[in-house]
Every structure is written in structure tokens, then in C-alpha cells.
C-alpha positions as CSV (number, residue, x, y, z in Angstrom):
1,X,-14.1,18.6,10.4
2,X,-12.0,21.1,8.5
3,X,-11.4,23.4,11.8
4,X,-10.3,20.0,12.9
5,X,-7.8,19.1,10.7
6,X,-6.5,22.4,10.4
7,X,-6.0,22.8,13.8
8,X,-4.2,18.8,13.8
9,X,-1.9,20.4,11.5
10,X,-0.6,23.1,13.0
11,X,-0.6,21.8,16.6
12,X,1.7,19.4,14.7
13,X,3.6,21.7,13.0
14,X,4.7,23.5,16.4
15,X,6.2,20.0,17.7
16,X,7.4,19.0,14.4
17,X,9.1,21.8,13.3
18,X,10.3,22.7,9.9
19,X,8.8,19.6,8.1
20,X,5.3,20.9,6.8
21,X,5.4,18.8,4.0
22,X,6.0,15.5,6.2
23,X,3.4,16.7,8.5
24,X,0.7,17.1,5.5
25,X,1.5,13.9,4.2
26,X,1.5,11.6,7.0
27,X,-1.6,13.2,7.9
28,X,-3.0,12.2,4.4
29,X,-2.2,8.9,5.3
30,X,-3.7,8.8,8.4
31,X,-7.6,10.1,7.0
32,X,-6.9,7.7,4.0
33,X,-7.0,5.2,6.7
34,X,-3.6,3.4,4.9
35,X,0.0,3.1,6.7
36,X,3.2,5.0,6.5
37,X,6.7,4.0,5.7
38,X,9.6,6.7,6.8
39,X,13.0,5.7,6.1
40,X,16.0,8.3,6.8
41,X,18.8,8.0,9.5
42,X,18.3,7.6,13.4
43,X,17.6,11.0,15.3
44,X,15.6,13.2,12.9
45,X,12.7,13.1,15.0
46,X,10.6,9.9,13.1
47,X,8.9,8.9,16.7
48,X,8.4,12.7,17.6
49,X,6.2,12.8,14.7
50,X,4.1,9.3,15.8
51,X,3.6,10.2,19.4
52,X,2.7,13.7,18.3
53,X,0.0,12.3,16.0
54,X,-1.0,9.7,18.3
55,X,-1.4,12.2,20.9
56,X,-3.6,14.8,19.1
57,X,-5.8,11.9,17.3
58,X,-6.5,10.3,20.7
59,X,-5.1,6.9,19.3
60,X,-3.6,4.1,21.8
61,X,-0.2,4.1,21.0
62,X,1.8,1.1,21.4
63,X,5.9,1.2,20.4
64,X,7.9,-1.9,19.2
65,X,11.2,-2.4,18.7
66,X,12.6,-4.6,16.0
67,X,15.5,-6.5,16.8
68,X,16.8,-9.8,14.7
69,X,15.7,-11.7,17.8
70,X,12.4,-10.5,17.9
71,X,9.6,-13.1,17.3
72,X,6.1,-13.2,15.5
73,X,5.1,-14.2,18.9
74,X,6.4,-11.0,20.4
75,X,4.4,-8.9,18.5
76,X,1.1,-10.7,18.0
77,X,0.8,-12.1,21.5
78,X,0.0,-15.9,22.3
79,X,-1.6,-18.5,24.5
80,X,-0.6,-18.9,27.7
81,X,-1.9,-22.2,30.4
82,X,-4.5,-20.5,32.8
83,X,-4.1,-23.1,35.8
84,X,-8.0,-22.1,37.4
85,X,-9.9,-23.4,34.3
86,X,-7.7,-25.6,33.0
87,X,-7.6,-23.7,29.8
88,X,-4.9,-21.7,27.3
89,X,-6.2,-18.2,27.1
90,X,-4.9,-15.5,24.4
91,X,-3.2,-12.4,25.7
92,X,-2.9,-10.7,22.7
93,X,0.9,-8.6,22.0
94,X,1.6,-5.6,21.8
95,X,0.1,-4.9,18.1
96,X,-2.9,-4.8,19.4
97,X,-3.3,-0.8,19.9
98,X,-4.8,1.7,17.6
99,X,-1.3,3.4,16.6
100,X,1.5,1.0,16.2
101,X,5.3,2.2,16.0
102,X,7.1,-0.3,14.2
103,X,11.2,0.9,15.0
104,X,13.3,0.1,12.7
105,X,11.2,-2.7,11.1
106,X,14.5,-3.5,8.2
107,X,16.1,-4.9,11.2
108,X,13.8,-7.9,12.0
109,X,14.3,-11.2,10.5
110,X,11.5,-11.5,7.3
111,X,9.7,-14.4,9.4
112,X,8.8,-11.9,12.0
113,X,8.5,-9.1,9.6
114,X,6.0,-11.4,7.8
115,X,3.6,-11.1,11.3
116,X,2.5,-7.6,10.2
117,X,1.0,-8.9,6.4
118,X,-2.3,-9.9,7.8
119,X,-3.1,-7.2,10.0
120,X,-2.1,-4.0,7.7
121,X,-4.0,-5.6,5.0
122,X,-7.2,-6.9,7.1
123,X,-6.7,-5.6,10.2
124,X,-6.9,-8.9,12.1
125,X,-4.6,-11.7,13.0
126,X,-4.8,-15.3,13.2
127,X,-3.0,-17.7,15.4
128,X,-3.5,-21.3,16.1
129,X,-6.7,-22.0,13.7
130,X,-8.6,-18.6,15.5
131,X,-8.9,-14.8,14.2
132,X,-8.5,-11.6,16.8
133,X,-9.5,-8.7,14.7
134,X,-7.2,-5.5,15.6
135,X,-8.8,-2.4,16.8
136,X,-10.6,0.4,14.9
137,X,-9.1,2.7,13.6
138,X,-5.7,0.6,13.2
139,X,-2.6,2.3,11.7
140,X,1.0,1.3,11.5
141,X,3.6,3.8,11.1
142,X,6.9,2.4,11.0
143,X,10.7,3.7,10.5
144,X,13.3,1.6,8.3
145,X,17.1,2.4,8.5
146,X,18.7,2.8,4.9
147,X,18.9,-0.1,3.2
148,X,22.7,0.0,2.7
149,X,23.1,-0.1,6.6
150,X,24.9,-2.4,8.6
151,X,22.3,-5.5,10.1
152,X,19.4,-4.8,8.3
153,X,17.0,-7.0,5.7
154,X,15.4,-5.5,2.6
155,X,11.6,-5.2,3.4
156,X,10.4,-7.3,0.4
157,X,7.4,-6.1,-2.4
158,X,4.7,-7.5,-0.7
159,X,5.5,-5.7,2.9
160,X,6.3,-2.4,1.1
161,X,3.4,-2.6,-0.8
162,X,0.9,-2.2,2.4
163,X,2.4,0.7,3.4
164,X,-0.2,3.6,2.0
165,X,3.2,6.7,1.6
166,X,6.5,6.7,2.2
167,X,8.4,9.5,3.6
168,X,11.8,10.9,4.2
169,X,12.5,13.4,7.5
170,X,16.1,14.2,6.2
171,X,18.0,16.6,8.7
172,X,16.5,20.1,10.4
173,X,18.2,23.0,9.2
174,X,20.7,25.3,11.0
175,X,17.7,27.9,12.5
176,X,15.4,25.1,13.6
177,X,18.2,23.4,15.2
178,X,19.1,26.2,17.5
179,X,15.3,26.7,18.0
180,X,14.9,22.7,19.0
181,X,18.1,22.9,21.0
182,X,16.8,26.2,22.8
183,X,12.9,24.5,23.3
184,X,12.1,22.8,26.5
185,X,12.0,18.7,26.4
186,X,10.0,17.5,23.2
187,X,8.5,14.4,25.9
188,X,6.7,17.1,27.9
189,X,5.1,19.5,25.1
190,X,4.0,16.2,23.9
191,X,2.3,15.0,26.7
192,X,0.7,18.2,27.3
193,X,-1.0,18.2,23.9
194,X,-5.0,17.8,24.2
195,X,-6.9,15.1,21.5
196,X,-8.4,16.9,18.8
197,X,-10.4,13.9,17.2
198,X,-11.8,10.6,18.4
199,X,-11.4,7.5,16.9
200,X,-14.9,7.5,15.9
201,X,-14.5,10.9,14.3
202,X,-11.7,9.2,12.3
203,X,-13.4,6.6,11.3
204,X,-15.9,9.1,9.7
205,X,-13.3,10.8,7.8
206,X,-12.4,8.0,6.2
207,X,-15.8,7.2,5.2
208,X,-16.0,11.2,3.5
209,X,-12.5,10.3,2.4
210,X,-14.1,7.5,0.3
211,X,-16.8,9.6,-1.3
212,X,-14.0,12.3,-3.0
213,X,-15.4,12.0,-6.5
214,X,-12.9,10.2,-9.1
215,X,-14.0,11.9,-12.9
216,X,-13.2,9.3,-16.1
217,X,-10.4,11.6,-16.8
218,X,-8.5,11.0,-13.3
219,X,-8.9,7.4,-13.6
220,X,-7.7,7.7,-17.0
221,X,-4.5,9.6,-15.6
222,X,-3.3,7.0,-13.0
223,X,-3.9,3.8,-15.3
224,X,-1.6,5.4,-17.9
225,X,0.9,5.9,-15.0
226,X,0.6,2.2,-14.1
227,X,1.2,1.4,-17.9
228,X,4.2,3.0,-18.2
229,X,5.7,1.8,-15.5
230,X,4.7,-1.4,-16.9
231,X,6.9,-1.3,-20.2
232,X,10.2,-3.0,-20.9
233,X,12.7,0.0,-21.1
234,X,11.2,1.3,-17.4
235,X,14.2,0.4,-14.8
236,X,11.8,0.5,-11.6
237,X,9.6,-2.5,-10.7
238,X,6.3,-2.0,-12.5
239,X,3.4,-0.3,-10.3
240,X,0.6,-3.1,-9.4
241,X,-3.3,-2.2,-9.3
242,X,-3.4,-1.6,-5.5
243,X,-0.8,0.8,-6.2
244,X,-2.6,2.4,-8.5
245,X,-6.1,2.5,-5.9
246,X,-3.6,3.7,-3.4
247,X,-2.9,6.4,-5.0
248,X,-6.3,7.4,-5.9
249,X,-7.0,6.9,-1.9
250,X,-4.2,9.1,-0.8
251,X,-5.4,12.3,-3.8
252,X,-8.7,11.6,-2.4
253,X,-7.5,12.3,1.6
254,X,-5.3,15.1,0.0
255,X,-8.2,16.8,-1.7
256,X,-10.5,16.4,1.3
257,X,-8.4,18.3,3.4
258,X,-8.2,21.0,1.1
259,X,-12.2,21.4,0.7
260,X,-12.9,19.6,-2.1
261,X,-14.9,17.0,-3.3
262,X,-13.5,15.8,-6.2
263,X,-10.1,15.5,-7.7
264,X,-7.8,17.2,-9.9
265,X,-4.5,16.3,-11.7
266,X,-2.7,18.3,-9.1
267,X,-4.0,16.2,-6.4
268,X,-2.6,12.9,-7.8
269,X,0.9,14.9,-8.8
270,X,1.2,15.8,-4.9
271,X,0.9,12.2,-3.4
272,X,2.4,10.7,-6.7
273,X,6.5,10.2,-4.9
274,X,5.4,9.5,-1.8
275,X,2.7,6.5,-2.8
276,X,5.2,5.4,-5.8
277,X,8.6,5.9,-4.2
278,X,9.2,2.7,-2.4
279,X,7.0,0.3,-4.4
280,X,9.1,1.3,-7.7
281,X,12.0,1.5,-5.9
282,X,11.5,-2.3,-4.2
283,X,15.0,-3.4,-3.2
284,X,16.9,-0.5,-4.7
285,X,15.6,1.7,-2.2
286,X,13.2,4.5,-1.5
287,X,15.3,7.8,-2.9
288,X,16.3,5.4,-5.7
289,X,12.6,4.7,-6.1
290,X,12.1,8.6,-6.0
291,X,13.7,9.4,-8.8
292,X,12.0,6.8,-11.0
293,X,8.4,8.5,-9.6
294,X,9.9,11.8,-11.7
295,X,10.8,10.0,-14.4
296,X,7.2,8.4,-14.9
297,X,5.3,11.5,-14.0
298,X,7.3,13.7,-16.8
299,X,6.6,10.9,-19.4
300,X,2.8,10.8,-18.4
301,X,0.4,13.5,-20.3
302,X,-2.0,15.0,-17.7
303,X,-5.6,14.6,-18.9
304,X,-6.9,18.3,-20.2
């Protein structure tokens, strides 16, 4: 599995260039079997990255635009008269694929935002007194527009809160410019890409994911994190519990892919912004949130 993801990253890497740290990370997220948040501007390649990771895992990939008219219904599909039998059959939406993009998901009205709670947190939906579970593996990547931007609503705790990392692209610089301006169409290198994994061998990662041994110490580490985010003179919103097993989850898929069974302090310090960033940042924003993720980690005393 380690040729594997290896060979996932780089294959990445060559689409996606310049942004090895983005590539790692949402890859993380991906074995940790969690979702990923990217906020930054339009254009800096955000579904690039999603169909060139759908691509290589072998993942239906569905893409949905959020609009303020779009409706729960939209999304989660619905029952529709079926004249033969007499009957209303379900025809599930378009959430109903293994890799969702969720565009621009800030621009949707909260109701329809609100469609997504159920299924990133239990990977089913339920309409009209009936559950459809979602597919397996399911993963939701979506892209927000800054918060301050024209037309858009604030994603609120509890939607943040499902998302496993948060990421921002930020602009290519000068050299990789030229070099993506010189490259041939970014639609055909994609399409052209082979799957590396299956969703079955995905599936199994996560389960390997889940065995990355957490030492008293570790454990230690992240509850005092969560504790002082907790206390009266912190200015981000305090860190729940589930942020606090995310963020084990995420080391854990960080430590995998580098070989090892176990983790270290280092491992938690590497997915520590990313897992922290928008959930202490809440309705300030994400690089807001950021900065109060480097506040907390040079207050915190790593475990010796």
C-alpha cells in the first residue's frame, strides 16, 4: 500500500503543481476517511485537485454547484409518480456518488446547506420517513469563497465541524505559471490518468488508518490543546471533542503514510492548522482561525 500511495502522490503532484503540501494533506484526509474544506479565491485550481484525486482513486465523481436557489431536493434527490405501478419511486440526486464536489458551498442558502449534515456525519440520508445510505467509500470535498465575499452565507459550527481539514490553494507562483500556461489542457492529462486504488482498497486503508497506535502521552497532548482553547482569555471558539478525535484521525493517516504505526508529537503538530483552522476560526474565517491554531500550539508543552 505504500508503493501505492506514493505513487497517488506524485501522479498528483505532476497535475497539481507546486502545492505538495495541499496534495499531502488532502490525501490525509481522504485515507482518514473524513472531508475536506478549501477556501481561497476562484481559479487556483480547487477542482483540478478533486478530479485529479477522483481520477487516480477510482472514485465516482459527482460535481454540484451551489447557487442561492439551489434546493435540498436538488441535491439529495426525491420521489417522483411512476404511472405503470401506480407508485412514487426515489431517484436519488446527485449526492449520491462516491466523490462529491460541493462548488462554492458558502453560496447556498443554510436550508440547503443543512442537506449535507446527515450524510457527512452517517453517510446516509433520509427523506419522507425512509433512509438511503450513500455509497462506500463516501467523501465530500468542497470549495467556499472568502467569507467577506459578495452573496455568500457563513457555513455555521456545526457544518464546519464535519469537514475532517481545511485547506488553502493561494496563487501558483511566477515559474509554475509559465509551466501551467506552456502545459497542454489540464481536462485531458486528467482524463488520461489510470486508477491506482479501488474503493475496496480504500476502504482497507482506513481500517489500517484506525489501528495507528495512540500512546498515553499523545492523548495527553491533544486534550491539553482542547483545554486551552477552552479558557476565558482564548479569542477563537473553543475546540469540541470530535475536534479533538479528528485530529487524532488525521496524525494517525499522516503517520501511516509515512511507515509508521504509531504517533509522535510531530504528527499531531503537521495536521494541527489544517484540522483546527476553520473550527477555531467559526465565523471569523479560516486564515483568522489560522493564526489562533499558532497561538494554541506555542502555548501547548509537547509531551517529552
Amino acid at each position: 500500500m505504500q508503493n501505492k500511495i506514493s505513487e497517488l502522490l506524485k501522479q498528483t503532484s505532476s497535475i497539481f503543481l507546486d502545492k505538495d503540501e495541499a496534495v499531502k494533506l488532502s490525501t490525509v484526509c481522504l485515507l482518514a476517511g473524513g472531508h475536506l474544506l478549501i477556501e481561497d479565491v476562484p481559479g487556483v485550481g480547487k477542482t483540478t485537485l478533486v478530479k485529479t484525486l477522483g481520477q487516480l482513486l477510482g472514485l465516482k465523481t459527482n460535481r454540484i454547484q451551489f447557487t442561492i436557489d439551489l434546493l435540498p431536493g436538488d441535491i439529495l434527490g426525491g420521489h417522483i409518480y411512476n404511472p405503470k405501478n401506480h407508485e412514487f419511486n426515489f431517484h436519488p440526486g446527485p449526492l449520491f456518488a462516491e466523490l462529491i464536489l460541493a462548488d462554492e458551498l458558502n453560496r447556498a442558502s443554510p436550508r440547503t446547506q443543512s442537506a449535507l449534515l446527515q450524510a457527512m456525519e452517517e453517510g446516509q440520508v433520509s427523506l419522507d420517513g425512509k433512509t438511503w445510505n450513500l455509497p462506500v467509500p463516501f467523501f465530500v470535498i468542497a470549495t467556499q469563497n472568502p467569507h467577506q465575499n459578495i452573496g455568500t452565507f457563513p457555513l455555521p459550527e456545526s457544518q464546519l465541524d464535519r469537514f475532517l481539514l481545511s485547506l488553502e490553494l493561494n496563487y501558483a507562483s511566477k515559474n509554475t505559471e509559465i509551466e501551467i500556461l506552456k502545459s497542454k489542457s489540464t481536462r485531458d492529462r486528467i482524463n488520461v490518468l489510470n486508477p491506482i486504488f479501488t474503493a475496496g482498497e480504500l476502504v482497507e486503508i482506513q481500517g489500517m488508518v484506525d489501528r495507528v497506535h495512540v500512546s498515553d502521552n499523545i492523548a495527553e497532548y491533544v486534550s491539553t490543546l482542547l483545554e486551552n482553547s477552552r479558557k476565558s482569555d482564548f479569542p477563537g471558539e473553543p475546540a469540541s471533542t470530535r475536534a479533538g478525535i479528528s485530529l487524532v484521525r488525521a496524525a494517525k493517516a499522516w503517520a501511516f503514510m509515512e511507515g509508521r504505526e504509531y504517533l509522535t508529537p510531530e504528527d499531531i503538530k503537521f495536521v494541527m492548522v489544517p484540522v483546527l483552522g476553520h473550527r477555531l476560526g467559526g465565523t471569523h474565517g479560516l486564515r483568522q482561525g489560522r493564526e489562533w491554531v499558532r497561538s494554541l500550539d506555542k502555548q501547548t508543552q509537547v509531551p517529552r
